[in-house]
BAPAVO-881591 format. One record per residue (C-alpha): x, z, y. Coordinates in steps of 0.05 Angstrom, whole numbers, padded with zeros to 5 digits, always signed. Example, Ala and Ser with C-alpha at 12.3 -4.5 7.8 and 13.67 -1.06 7.14 Angstrom:
2
+00246+00156-00090/+00273+00143-00021/
end
This chain:
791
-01098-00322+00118/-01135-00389+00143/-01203-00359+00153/-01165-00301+00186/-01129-00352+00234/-01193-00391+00245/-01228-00327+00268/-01169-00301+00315/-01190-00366+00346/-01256-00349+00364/-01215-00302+00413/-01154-00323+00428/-01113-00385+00444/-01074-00407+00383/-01009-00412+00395/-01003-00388+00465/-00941-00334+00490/-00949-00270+00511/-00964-00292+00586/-01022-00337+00564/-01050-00290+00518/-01056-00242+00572/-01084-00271+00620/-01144-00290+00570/-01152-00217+00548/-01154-00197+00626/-01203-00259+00633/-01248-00227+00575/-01236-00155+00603/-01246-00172+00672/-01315-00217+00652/-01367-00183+00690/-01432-00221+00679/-01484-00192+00722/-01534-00163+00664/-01474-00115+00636/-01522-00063+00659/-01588-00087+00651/-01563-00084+00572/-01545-00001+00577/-01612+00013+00623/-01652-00025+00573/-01622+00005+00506/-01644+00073+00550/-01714+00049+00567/-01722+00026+00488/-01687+00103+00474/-01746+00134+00517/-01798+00096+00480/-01765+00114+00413/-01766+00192+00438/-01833+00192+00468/-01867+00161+00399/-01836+00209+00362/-01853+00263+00404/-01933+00245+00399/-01925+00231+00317/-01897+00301+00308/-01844+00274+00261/-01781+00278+00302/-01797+00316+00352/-01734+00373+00353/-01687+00316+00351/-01712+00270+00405/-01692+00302+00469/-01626+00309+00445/-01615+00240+00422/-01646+00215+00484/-01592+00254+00517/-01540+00229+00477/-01555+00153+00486/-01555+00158+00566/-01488+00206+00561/-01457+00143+00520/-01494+00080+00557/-01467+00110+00625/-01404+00119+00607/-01392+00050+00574/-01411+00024+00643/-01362+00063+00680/-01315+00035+00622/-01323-00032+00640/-01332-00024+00713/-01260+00001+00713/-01237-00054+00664/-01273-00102+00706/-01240-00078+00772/-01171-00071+00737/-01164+00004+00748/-01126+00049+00708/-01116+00021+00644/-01079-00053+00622/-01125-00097+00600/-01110-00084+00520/-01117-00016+00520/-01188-00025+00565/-01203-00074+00513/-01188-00021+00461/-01229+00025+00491/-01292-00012+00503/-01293-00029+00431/-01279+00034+00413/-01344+00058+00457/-01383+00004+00438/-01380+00034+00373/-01396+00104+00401/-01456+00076+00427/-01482+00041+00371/-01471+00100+00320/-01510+00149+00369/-01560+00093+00384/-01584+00075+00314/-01569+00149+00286/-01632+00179+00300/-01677+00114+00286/-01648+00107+00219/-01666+00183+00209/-01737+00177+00238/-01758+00112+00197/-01746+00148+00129/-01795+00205+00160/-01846+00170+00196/-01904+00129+00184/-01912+00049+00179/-01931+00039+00251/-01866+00081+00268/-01827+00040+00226/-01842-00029+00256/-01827-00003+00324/-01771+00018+00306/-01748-00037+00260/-01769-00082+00332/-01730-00033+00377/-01663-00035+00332/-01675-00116+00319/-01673-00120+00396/-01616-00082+00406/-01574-00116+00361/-01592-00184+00387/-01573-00162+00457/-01522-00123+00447/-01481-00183+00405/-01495-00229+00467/-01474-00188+00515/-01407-00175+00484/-01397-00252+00462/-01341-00251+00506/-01307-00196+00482/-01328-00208+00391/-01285-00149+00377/-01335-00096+00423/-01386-00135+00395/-01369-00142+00316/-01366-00064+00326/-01434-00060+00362/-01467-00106+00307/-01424-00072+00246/-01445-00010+00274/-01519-00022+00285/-01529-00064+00215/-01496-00016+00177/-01538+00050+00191/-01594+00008+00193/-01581-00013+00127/-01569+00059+00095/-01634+00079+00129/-01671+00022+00087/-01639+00029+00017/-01651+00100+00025/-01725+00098+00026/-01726+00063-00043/-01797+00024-00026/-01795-00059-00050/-01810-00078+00024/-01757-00043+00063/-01699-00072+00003/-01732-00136+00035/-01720-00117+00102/-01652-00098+00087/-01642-00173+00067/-01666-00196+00129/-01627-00153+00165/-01561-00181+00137/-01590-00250+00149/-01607-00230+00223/-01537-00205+00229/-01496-00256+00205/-01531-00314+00245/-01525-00264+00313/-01444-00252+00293/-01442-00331+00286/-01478-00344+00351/-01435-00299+00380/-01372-00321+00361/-01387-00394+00375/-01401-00367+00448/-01333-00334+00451/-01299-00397+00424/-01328-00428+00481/-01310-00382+00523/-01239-00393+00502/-01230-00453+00496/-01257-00460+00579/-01204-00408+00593/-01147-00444+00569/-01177-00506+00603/-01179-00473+00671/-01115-00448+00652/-01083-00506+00639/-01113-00539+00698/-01088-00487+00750/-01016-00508+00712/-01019-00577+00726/-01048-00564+00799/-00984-00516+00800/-00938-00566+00781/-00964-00626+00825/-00961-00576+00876/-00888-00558+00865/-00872-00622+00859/-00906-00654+00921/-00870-00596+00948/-00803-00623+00927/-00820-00691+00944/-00834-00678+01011/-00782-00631+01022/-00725-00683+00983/-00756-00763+00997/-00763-00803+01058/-00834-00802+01041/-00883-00768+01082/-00958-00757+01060/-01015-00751+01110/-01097-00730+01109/-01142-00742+01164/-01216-00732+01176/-01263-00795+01186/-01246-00805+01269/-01168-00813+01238/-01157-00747+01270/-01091-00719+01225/-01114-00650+01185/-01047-00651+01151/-00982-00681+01156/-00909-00671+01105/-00861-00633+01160/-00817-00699+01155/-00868-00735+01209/-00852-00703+01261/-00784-00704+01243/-00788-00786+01237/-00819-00794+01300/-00785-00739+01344/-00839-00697+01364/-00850-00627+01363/-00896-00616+01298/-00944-00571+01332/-00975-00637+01369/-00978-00681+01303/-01046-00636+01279/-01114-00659+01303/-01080-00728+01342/-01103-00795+01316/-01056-00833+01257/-01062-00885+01298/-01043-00866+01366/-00978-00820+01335/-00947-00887+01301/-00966-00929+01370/-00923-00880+01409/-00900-00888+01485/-00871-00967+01476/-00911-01008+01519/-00923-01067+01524/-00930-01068+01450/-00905-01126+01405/-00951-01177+01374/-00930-01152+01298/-00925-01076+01316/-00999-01091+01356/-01032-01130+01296/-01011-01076+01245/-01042-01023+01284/-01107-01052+01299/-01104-01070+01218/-01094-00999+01212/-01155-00976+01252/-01196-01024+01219/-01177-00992+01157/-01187-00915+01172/-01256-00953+01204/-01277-00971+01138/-01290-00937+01065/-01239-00984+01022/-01171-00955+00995/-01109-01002+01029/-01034-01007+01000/-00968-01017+01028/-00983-01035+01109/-00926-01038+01140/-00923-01025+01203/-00861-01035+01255/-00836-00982+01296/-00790-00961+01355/-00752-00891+01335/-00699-00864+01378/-00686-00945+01399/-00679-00974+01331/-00733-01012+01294/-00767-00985+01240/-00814-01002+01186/-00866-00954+01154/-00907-00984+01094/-00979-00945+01094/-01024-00925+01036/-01084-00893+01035/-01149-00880+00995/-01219-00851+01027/-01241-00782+01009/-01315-00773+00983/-01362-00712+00983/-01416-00711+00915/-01454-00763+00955/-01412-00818+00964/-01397-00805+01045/-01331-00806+01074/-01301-00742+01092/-01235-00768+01104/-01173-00800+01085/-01111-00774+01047/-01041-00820+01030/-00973-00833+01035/-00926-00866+01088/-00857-00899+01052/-00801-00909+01108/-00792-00991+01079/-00745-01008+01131/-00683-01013+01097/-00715-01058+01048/-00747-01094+01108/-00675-01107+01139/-00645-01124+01072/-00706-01183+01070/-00688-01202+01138/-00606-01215+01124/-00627-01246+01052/-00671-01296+01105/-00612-01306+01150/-00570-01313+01093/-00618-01367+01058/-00617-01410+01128/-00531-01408+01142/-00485-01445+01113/-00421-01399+01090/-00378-01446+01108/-00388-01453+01174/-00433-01402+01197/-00473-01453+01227/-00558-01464+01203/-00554-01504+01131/-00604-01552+01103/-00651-01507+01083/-00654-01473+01153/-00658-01535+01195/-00717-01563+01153/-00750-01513+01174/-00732-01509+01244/-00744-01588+01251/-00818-01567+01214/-00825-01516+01262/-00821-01568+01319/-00883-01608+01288/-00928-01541+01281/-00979-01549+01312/-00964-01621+01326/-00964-01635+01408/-00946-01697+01420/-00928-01684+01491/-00862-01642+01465/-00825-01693+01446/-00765-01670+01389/-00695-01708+01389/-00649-01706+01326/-00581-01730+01324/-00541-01739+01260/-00470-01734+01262/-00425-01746+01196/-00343-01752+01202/-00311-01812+01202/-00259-01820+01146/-00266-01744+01118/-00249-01761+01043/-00183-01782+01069/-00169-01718+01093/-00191-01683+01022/-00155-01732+00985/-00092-01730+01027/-00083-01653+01040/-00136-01616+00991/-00205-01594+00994/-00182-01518+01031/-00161-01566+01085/-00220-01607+01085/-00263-01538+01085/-00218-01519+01148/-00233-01569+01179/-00302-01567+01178/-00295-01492+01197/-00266-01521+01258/-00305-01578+01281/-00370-01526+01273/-00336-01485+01323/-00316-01536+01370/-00384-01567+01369/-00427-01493+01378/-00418-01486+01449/-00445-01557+01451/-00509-01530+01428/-00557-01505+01485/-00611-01439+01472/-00670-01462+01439/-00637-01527+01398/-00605-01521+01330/-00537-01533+01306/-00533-01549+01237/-00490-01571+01178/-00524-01610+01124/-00477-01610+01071/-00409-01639+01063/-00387-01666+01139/-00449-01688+01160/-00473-01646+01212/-00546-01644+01259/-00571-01626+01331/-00644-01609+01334/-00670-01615+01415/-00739-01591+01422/-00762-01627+01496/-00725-01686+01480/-00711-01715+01547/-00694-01781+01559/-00657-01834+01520/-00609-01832+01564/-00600-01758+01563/-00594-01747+01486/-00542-01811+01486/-00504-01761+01538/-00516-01704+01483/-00486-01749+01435/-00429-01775+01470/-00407-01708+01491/-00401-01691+01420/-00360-01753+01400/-00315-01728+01466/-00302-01671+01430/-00285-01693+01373/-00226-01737+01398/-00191-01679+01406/-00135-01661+01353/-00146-01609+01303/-00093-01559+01293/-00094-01535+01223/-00044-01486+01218/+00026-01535+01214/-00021-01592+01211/-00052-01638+01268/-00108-01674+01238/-00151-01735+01287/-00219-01730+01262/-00273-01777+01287/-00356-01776+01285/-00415-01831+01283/-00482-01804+01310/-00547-01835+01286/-00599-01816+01339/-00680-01815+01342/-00732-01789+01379/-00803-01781+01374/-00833-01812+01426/-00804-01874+01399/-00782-01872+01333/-00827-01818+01282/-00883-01769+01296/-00866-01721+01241/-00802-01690+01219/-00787-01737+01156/-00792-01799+01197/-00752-01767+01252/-00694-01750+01197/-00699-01824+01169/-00693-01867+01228/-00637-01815+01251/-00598-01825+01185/-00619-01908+01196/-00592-01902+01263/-00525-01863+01233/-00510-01921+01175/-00518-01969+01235/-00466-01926+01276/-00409-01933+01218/-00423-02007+01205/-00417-02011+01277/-00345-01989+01270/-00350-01919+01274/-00329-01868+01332/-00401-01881+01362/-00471-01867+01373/-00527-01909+01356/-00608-01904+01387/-00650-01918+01327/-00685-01989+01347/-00728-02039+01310/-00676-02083+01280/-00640-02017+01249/-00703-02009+01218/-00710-02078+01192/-00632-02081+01160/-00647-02013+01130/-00712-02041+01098/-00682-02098+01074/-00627-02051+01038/-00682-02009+01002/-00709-02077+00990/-00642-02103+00957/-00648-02037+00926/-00699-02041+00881/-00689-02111+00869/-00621-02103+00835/-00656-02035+00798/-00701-02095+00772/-00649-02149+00752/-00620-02130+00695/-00689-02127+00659/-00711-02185+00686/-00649-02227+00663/-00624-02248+00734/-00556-02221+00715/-00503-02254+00684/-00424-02263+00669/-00365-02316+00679/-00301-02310+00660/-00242-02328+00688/-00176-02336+00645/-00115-02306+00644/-00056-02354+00640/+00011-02335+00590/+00065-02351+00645/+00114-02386+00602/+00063-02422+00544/+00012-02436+00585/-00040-02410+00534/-00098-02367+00540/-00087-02298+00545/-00153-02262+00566/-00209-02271+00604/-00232-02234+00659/-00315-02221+00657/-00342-02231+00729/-00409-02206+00749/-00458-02263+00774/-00533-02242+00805/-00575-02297+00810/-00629-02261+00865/-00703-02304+00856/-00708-02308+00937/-00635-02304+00957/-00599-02347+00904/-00534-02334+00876/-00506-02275+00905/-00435-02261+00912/-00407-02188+00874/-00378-02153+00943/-00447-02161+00969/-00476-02115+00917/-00428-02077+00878/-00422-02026+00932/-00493-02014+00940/-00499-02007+00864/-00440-01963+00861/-00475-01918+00925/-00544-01917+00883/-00507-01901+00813/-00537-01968+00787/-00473-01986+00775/-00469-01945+00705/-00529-01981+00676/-00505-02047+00706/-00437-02027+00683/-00455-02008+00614/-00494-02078+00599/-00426-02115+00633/-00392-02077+00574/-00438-02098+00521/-00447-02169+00538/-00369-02188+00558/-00354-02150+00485/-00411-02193+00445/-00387-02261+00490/-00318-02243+00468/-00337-02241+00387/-00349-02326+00395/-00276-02330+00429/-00220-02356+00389/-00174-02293+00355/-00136-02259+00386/-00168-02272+00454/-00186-02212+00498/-00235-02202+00543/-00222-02154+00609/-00274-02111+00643/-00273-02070+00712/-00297-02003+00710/-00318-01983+00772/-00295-01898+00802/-00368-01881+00788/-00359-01909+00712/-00292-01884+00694/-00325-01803+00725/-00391-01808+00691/-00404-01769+00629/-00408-01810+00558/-00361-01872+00581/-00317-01862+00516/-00371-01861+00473/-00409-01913+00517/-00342-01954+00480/-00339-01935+00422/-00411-01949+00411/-00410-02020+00443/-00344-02036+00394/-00383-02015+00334/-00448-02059+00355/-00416-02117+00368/-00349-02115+00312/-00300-02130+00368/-00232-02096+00344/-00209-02051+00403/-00135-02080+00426/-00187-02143+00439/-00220-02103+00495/-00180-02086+00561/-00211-02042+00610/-00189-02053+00693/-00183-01994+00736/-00172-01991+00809/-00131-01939+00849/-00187-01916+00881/-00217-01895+00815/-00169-01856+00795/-00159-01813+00869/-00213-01752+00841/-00221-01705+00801/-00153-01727+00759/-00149-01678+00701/-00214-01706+00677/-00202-01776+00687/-00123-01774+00656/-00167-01735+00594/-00217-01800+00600/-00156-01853+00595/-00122-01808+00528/-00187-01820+00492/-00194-01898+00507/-00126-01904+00483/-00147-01869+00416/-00191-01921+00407/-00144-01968+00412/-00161-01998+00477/-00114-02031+00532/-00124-02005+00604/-00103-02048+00668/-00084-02021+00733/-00118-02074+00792/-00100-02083+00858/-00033-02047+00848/+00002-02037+00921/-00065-02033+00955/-00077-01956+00946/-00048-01884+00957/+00006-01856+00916/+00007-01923+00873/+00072-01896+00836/+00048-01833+00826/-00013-01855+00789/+00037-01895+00744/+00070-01831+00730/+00011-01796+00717/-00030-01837+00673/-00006-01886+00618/-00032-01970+00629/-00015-02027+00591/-00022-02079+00642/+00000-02080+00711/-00042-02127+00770/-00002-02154+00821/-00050-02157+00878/-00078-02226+00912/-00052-02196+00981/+00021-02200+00956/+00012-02263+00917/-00011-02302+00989/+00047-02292+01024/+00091-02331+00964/+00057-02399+00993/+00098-02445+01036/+00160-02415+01057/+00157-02344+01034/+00193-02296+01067/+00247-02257+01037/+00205-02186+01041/+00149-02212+01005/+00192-02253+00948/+00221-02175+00948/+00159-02129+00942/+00143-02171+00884/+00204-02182+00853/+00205-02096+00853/+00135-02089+00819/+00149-02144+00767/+00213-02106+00757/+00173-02026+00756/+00127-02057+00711/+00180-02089+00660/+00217-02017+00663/+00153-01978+00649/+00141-02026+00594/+00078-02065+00617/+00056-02130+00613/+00048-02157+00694/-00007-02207+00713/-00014-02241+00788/-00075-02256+00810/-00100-02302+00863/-00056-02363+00847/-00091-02422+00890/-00015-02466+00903/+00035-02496+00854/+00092-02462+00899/+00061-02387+00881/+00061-02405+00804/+00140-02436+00803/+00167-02378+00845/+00118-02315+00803/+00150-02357+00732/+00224-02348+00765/+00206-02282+00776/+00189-02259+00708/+00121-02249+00725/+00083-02255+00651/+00011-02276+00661/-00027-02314+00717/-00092-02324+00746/-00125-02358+00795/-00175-02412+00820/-00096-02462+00815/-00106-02448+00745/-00173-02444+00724/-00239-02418+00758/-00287-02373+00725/-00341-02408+00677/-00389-02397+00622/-00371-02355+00554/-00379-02422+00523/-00322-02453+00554/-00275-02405+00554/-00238-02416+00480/-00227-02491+00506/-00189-02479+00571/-00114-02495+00572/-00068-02492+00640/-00066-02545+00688/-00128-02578+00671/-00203-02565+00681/-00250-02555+00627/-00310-02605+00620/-00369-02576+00667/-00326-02511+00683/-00369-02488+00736/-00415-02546+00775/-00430-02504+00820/-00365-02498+00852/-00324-02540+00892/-00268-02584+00857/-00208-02538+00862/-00135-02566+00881/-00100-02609+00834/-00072-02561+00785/-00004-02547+00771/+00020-02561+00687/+00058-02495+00679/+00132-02500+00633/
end
């Protein structure tokens, strides 16, 4: 069954359906290679020789006419039989197929019928024209029919076979030879010939296959164009269209008998003039490309269609003859413009702030860069800077969706403010900036300024609430101040720190002693980034008094920076600039460690207080930051007591009552400072738990001399809160005998103050008693009043 299969191949398709199959038998039917009837006129001429040698030898004589007659009878009407196959007459292509086979056989039988006869009769000569004549035959007869094996399997079959019984009939040793070569001739021709018909086949179904896939791209270019917003396009080598999809004309609104023969070029430029730089630029781009032999992808190209702007991305590839030279161009055209405008609002979107509506960061950058490309230094660029005055109040007092509201507001109130060609911005948070290209005079942009300031003087209405809001402006120009944009947003934000130090609700012109104090911050800086390394940092303590015993209760650590060039500097001069540089936490975390490791030489059970600055108490890793100094140094935790301001605890409170919970775990007190002096003091004491309770210095003053009956009150009310809430209550500030009598009447339970003892060296502390001075406290200080012995 294999070698059957394998020789079906050699004329059909394996595999194929009844469609594919016939086509290949009409392609083998309908094969008309131009010699079909050179092979029929020469089997006659070979027939005529055949008849006439006969006829001379005497032999076969009687027969010859008559098989001569026969042979042309058959060889002309096998070519009528395949001129009507050929021309697909008549008959299907199987049952022509059928028949030619069947003829072919015809032929052959009445062809080699009266040569087989004659080469038993005749002599030798005879025979080898013969044997020459019916070789020849054979061999053209099997290539002539390679197309169609079956016609010629029959014509060889046919052929070999009488051949054959003509040679073992005449019994002689040479022809049995012959017979042998015979087979051997036949089987190599019936191999040749089916090798040619596999081949034949197998570029059939290869043509076939490739007029299915040129089918199917064609349907489905057909769909595309007929379903897409794509649009494909040829044109010859002058950019001349030859063929356009029917959705062109349809894009551009013209009548699609005027889109044939006009140049690519000229179509897309349409009737707009003057044209714009982009849409000009991509069109000469264009022309340059059709101009040239290179393939190009994706130029887009802007375009005005029925009044709204559109963008068509081009692609296209040159078209080459055998030779190499452009005949034209074929591609595509992809309508990119909803992409294009999506690109366009994601760009708009990336340069406003949400907030506000207003240009953000990243959009004034690179409007202010735009003002310095190309650099010309005769257009001059002003900047103003403009941040709120006293915003975090307003976040802390009413919420952030206030605070946001707010800004909402001020953006609007300042926009009409902001003239065509300058740029409005907000920078983040409240701080907001004015961008004037032209700059002007000083005088002018301090007008700018001021008008802005005016309008911010107005009350805010906020739904039911009326909020005053107030702005400092930091301004630079320049012509004066920067000749890039960097410098110009440093000396403006110079000029702005100057404004609020000023006092606020003002503008300031960036000059050359703004530039110096800001220099000499940066300086101060880097210096106190520098001194804890270097050792220029170091702590006093000042004691803590029991009220009633007079005995030592704790000792507060006090930061000292001893500068190289400025000496000993006091903590309010640097504190805040640490805490604004996040220096503090470092600085902070070393305070920790040392007052902790001071505190193990201290007499038991003395404690030692720290401050933790708002920055400290919200950074990540403070309770562990504890734990880990306690274990380091051995000091047991009640020992340690950790002072908090109110202003610490105004943010972000979840987090920072979660913060307190876990330094309590560990064992550690926690002291409210400056009690009084804050917001919502009593709410803080209902919100988080404290051990100690600080009676502010500014209360403490007023007890001096002849105190008046308010201030012997307020105290007398927060000694009293703090006994009810079950803390301990210290007053600090003590510098007269008259504060200490009246805070021990009061019940106050622990002192401090310069009356009592000033700060000093770790050393000292364990030594220090009420109402006396240690030896060499602090030399550096002035002798403090006479204390007072405390009862």
């Amino acid at each position: 069954m294999l070698q059957i299969e394998r020789l079906r191949a050699c004329w059909t398709i394996p595999g194929a359906d009844a469609a594919l199959a016939g086509r290949l038998l009409s392609r083998q039917v309908q094969s008309t290679p131009v010699s079909r009837w050179i092979t029929e006129v020469t089997l006659v001429l070979a027939a005529v020789l055949l008849a006439v040698l006969a006829w001379l030898d005497g032999s076969g004589r009687p027969w010859a006419p008559l098989w001569l007659t026969g042979v042309v009878l058959t060889c002309v009407g096998k070519v009528r039989l395949r001129w009507l196959a050929a021309s697909g007459r008549g008959r299907s292509p199987r049952r022509s197929m059928r028949a030619l086979s069947a003829h072919t056989f015809c032929v052959g039988a009445v062809f080699s019928s009266y040569p087989a006869w004659l080469f038993v009769q005749t002599n030798d000569g005879l025979r080898m024209v013969i044997a020459a004549v019916v070789a020849g035959a054979i061999c053209s007869g099997a290539l002539n029919a390679a197309r169609m094996p079956v016609s010629g399997l029959a014509w060889v079959g046919t052929l070999t076979g009488v051949s054959g019984l003509a040679l073992a009939a005449s019994g002689r040793v040479v022809d049995v030879c012959l017979l042998a070569a015979l087979l051997a001739y036949a089987v190599l021709l019936v191999s040749d010939m089916l090798l040619l018909s596999r081949q034949f086949v197998s570029r059939c179904q290869a043509e076939f296959e490739a007029e299915r896939q040129t089918q199917m791209v064609s349907l489905l270019l057909s769909d595309v164009e007929g379903s897409s917003r794509d649009w494909f396009w040829e044109c010859d080598t002058a950019g001349r269209l030859t063929h356009a999809s029917a959705l062109l004309p349809q894009l551009l609104g013209v009548p699609s008998d005027q889109v044939p023969g006009r140049s690519l070029v000229t179509l897309l430029r349409g009737e707009a003039q003057p044209l714009e730089i982009e849409r000009r630029t991509a069109l000469q781009l264009l022309g340059e490309r059709l101009a040239g032999q290179r393939p190009f992808r994706e130029l887009v190209v802007p375009l005005q269609v029925a009044g709204e702007p559109q963008w068509w991305a081009l692609s296209g590839k040159p078209l080459l003859d055998v030779s190499g030279r452009l005949v034209g161009w074929r591609g595509v055209g992809v309508d990119v413009s909803a992409a294009r405008r999506h690109e366009r609002d994601l760009r708009r979107l990336a340069g406003t702030d949400p907030l506000t509506g207003l240009t953000n960061r990243h959009g004034f950058n690179q409007f202010l860069d735009g003002c310095f490309a190309p650099p010309d230094p005769d257009a001059g660029v002003g900047l103003l800077t403009l941040d709120l005055d006293a915003f975090k109040s307003v976040n802390d007092a009413h919420g952030h969706g206030v605070g946001d509201r707010l800004l909402h507001a001020v953006a609007q109130r300042l926009r009409p403010l902001c003239g065509a060609g300058e740029c409005l911005a907000r920078l983040g948070g409240d701080e907001y900036a004015l961008v004037v290209p032209g700059e002007g005079s000083s005088a002018r942009l301090m007008a700018r300024g001021e008008a802005l300031l005016q309008a911010l003087r107005l009350p805010f209405s906020l739904g039911d609430l009326r909020i005053e809001v107030r702005g400092s402006i930091g301004l630079a120009r320049t012509s004066l101040h920067a000749s890039d944009a960097q410098g110009l947003q440093q000396a403006a934000d110079m000029a702005l720190y100057a404004a609020k130090d000023q006092g606020r609700d003002t503008i300031r012109l960036y000059d050359h002693e703004i530039g110096q104090r800001a220099y000499s911050r940066a300086r101060l800086i880097r210096d106190l980034a520098e001194a804890r390394e270097s050792g220029q940092l170091r702590l006093d303590y000042q004691p803590v008094f029991d009220a009633r015993t007079g005995e030592v209760q704790c000792a507060e650590a006090l930061l000292r920076w001893h500068h190289p060039q400025r000496g000993l500097m006091a903590p309010l001069s640097f504190i805040s600039l640490a805490e604004e540089t996040g220096l503090i936490v470092p600085i902070g975390a070393w305070v920790l460690r040392q007052a902790c490791s001071d505190a193990m030489g201290w007499p038991q059970p003395l404690k030692v207080a720290v401050n933790l600055s708002a920055v400290q108490l919200h950074s990540r890793g403070l309770v562990d930051e504890v734990r880990r100094v306690l274990a380091d140094t051995g000091l047991p935790p009640h020992r340690l007591e950790l002072e908090l301001t109110e202003s610490a605890l105004v943010h972000d409170g979840e987090a920072v009552a979660d913060t307190l919970v876990a330094l309590h775990r560990l064992g550690v007190s926690l002291a409210l400072d400056d009690f009084g002096t804050g917001f919502s003091s009593l709410s803080y004491l209902q919100r988080f738990r404290f051990d100690r309770l600080k009676i502010d210095r500014s209360f403490v003053q007023p007890l001096a001399g002849t105190p008046s009956a308010a201030s012997i009150a307020l105290v007398r009310a927060i000694v009293g809160l703090a006994d009810a809430l079950g803390m301990r209550c210290t007053a600090e500030g003590i510098e007269h005998a008259e504060q200490t009598r009246l805070l021990q009447g009061l019940g106050c339970g622990a002192l401090q103050g310069f009356l009592l003892a000033r700060p000093m060296p770790a050393s000292q502390v364990g030594d220090c008693r009420a109402g006396e001075m240690p030896p060499g406290a602090d030399e550096r200080q002035t002798a403090p009043p006479r204390p007072v012995v405390m009862a």
